[in-house]
C-alpha positions as CSV (number, residue, x, y, z in Angstrom):
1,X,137.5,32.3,185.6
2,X,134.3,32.9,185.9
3,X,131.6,33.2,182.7
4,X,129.0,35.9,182.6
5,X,126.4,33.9,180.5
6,X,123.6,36.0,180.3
7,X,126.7,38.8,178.6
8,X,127.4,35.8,176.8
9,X,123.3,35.3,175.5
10,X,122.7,39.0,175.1
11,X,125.7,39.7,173.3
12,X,125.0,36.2,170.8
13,X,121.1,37.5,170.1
14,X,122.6,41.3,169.3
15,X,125.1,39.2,166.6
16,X,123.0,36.9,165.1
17,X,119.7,40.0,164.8
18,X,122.5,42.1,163.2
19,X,123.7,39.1,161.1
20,X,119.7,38.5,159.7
21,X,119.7,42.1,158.6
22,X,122.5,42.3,156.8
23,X,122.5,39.5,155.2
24,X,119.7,41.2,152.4
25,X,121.2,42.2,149.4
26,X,118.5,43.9,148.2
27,X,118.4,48.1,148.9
28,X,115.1,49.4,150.5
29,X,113.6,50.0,147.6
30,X,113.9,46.5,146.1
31,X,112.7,44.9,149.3
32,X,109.3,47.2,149.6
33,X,108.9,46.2,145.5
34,X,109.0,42.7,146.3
35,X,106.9,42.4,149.3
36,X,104.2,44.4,147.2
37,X,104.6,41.9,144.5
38,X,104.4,39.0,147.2
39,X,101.3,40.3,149.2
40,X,99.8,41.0,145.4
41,X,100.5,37.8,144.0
42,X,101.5,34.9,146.8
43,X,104.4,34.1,145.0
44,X,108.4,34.2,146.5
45,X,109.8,37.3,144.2
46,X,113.1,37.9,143.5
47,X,115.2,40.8,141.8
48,X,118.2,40.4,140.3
49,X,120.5,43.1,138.0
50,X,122.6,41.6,135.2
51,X,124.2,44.3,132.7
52,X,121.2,46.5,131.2
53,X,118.5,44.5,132.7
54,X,116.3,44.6,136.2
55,X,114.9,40.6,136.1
56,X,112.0,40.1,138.3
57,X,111.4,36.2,139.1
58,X,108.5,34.2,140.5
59,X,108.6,31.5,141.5
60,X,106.5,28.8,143.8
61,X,103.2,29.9,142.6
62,X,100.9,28.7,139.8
63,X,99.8,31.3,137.2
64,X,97.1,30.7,134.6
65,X,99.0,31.3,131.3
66,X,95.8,34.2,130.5
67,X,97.2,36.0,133.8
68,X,100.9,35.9,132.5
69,X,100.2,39.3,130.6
70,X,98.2,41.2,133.5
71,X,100.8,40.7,135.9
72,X,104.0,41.3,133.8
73,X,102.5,44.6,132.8
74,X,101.5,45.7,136.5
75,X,104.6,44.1,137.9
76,X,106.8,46.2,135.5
77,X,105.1,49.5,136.2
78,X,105.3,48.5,140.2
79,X,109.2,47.9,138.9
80,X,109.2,51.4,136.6
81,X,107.4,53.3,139.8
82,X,109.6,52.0,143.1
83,X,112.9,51.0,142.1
84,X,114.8,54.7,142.6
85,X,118.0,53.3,140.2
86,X,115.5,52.2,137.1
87,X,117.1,54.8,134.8
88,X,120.8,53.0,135.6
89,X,118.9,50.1,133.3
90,X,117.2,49.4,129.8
91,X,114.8,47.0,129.9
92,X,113.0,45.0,132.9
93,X,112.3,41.2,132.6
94,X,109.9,39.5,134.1
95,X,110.4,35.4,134.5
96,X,107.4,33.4,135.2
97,X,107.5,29.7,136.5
98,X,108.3,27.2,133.0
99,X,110.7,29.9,132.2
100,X,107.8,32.2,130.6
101,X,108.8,36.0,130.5
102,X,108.0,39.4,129.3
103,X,111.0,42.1,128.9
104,X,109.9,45.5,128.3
105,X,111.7,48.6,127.2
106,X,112.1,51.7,130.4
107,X,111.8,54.0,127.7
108,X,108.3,52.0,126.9
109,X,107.2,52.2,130.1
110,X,108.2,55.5,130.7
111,X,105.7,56.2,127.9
112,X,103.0,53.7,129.2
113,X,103.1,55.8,132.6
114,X,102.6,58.8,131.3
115,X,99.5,57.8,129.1
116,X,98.0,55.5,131.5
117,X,96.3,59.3,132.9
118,X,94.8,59.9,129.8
119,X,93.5,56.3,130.2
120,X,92.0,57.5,133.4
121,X,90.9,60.6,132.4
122,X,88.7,59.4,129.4
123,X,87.1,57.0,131.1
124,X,85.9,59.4,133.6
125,X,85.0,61.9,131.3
126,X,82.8,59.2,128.9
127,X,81.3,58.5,133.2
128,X,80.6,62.5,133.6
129,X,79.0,62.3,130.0
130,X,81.5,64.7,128.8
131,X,81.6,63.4,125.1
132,X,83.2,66.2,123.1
133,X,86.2,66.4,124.8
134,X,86.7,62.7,124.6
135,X,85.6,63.6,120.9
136,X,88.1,66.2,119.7
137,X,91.0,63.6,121.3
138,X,90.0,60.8,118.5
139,X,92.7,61.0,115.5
140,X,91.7,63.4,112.7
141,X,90.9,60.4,110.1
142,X,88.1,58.4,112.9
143,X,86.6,62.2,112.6
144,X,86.4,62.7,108.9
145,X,84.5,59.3,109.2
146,X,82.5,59.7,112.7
147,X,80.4,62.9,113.4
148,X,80.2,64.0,116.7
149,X,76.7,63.1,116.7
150,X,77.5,60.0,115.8
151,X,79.7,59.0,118.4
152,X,77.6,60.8,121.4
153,X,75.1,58.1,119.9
154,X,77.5,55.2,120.4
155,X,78.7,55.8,123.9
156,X,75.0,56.5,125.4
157,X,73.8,53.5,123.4
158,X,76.8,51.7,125.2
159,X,76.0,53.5,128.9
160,X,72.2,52.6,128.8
161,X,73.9,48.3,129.4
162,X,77.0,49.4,130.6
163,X,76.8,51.8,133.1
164,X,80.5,53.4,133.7
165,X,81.5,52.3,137.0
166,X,84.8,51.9,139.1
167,X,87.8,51.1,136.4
168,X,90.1,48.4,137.1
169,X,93.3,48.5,134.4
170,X,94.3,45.3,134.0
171,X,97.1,45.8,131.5
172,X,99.1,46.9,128.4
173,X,100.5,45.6,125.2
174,X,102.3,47.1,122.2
175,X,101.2,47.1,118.6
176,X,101.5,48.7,115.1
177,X,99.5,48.9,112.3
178,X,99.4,50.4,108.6
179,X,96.4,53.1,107.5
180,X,97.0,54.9,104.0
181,X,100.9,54.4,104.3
182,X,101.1,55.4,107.7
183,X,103.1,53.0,110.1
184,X,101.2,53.7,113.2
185,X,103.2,52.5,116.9
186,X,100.5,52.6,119.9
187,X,100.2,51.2,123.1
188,X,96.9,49.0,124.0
189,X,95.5,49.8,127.3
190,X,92.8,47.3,128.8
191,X,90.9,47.6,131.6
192,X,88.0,46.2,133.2
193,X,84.2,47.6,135.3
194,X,81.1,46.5,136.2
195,X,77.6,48.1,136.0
196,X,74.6,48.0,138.5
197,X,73.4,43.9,137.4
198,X,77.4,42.8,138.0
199,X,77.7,42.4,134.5
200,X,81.4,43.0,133.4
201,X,82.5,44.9,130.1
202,X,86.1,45.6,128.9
203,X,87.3,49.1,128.1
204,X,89.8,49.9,125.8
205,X,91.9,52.5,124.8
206,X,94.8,52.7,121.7
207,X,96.9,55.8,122.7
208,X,100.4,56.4,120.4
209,X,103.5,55.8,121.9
210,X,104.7,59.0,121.9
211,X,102.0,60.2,124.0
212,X,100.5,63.5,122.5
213,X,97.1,63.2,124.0
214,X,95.2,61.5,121.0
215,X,93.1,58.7,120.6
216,X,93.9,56.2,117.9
217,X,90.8,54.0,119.1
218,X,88.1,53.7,121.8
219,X,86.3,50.1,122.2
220,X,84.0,49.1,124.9
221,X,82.3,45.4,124.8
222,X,81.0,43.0,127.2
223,X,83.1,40.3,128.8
């Protein structure tokens, strides 16, 4: 009997391509989440689903412990924006070599989403020199203490060094604090630019959780 190899060769690469493609357990979704986390970061990603949680690990990589925060918070967002069965799941963890990790909320990031435009938008309305609306956003008890005048005179004071340039969010963290008896929740957005000399400054921005388009405080600084 008589063997028709090449059959044979052609039929052996068709099995063993097929076999490589399906041997990913991850949906397309999860795959294009970790490749942008792998080309971000140059670490191996992986993303498992136990119960309520969507755990995303790195691994064979070195990250500085100051990074840790920066690239849970963009790494959940990435998770939050790409991932099309999120809402099946309650929180997202993130793992970090030395068994570091951040778990977050989807109901907190949902919120951190939607305010990270008003992030955005006051920035470029402080670059455009468009004060008052940034202004009437500030809660009602910074007003009763800061004039308008008075903060038009901060921010140009600030702008004269600084020089708004291209923003760079770097990332997010949650906090609470007490003002006359108030127990106030908000999310801390921090981001990063650079003016004209290469100098960098930090811009901040404390928006509530419950996002209702108000500023609960506004700090620029140098690096």
């Amino acid at each position: 009997m008589k063997i028709n190899t090449k059959f044979c060769k052609l039929t052996l690469s068709i099995f063993i391509i097929i076999l490589i493609n399906g041997c990913s357990s991850y949906s397309e979704d999860e795959q294009e989440l970790i490749k942008t986390l792998e080309n971000k970061y140059e670490c191996k990603i992986e993303v498992k689903k136990e119960e309520d949680l969507i755990i995303i690990i790195f691994s064979k990589c070195v990250i500085d412990e100051k990074k840790r925060g920066e690239i849970s918070s963009n790494s959940s967002l990435s998770a939050l924006n790409t991932l099309s069965k999120i809402n099946d799941f309650t929180k997202v963890k993130i793992i970090f070599p030395e068994n570091a990790y951040f778990e977050y909320k989807i109901n907190d990031l949902v919120e951190v989403n939607k305010s990270l435009d008003l992030y955005y938008l006051t920035f470029e309305e402080l670059k455009s020199k468009k004060y008052e609306p940034v202004y009437n956003k500030l809660w009602s008890e910074i007003r009763k203490t800061t004039t308008l005048e008075d903060f038009i005179s901060y921010i140009q004071t600030v702008d004269k060094k600084a020089n708004f340039a291209q923003l760079e969010f770097k990332e997010f963290k949650f906090g609470d604090m007490k003002e006359d008896n108030l127990e106030i929740s908000f999310i801390r957005f921090i981001g990063q630019f650079k003016n004209k000399k290469d100098e960098s400054f930090i811009f901040e921005l404390f928006i509530p959780t419950k996002g209702n388009d108000e500023i609960y405080g506004l700090l620029i600084e140098t690096l």
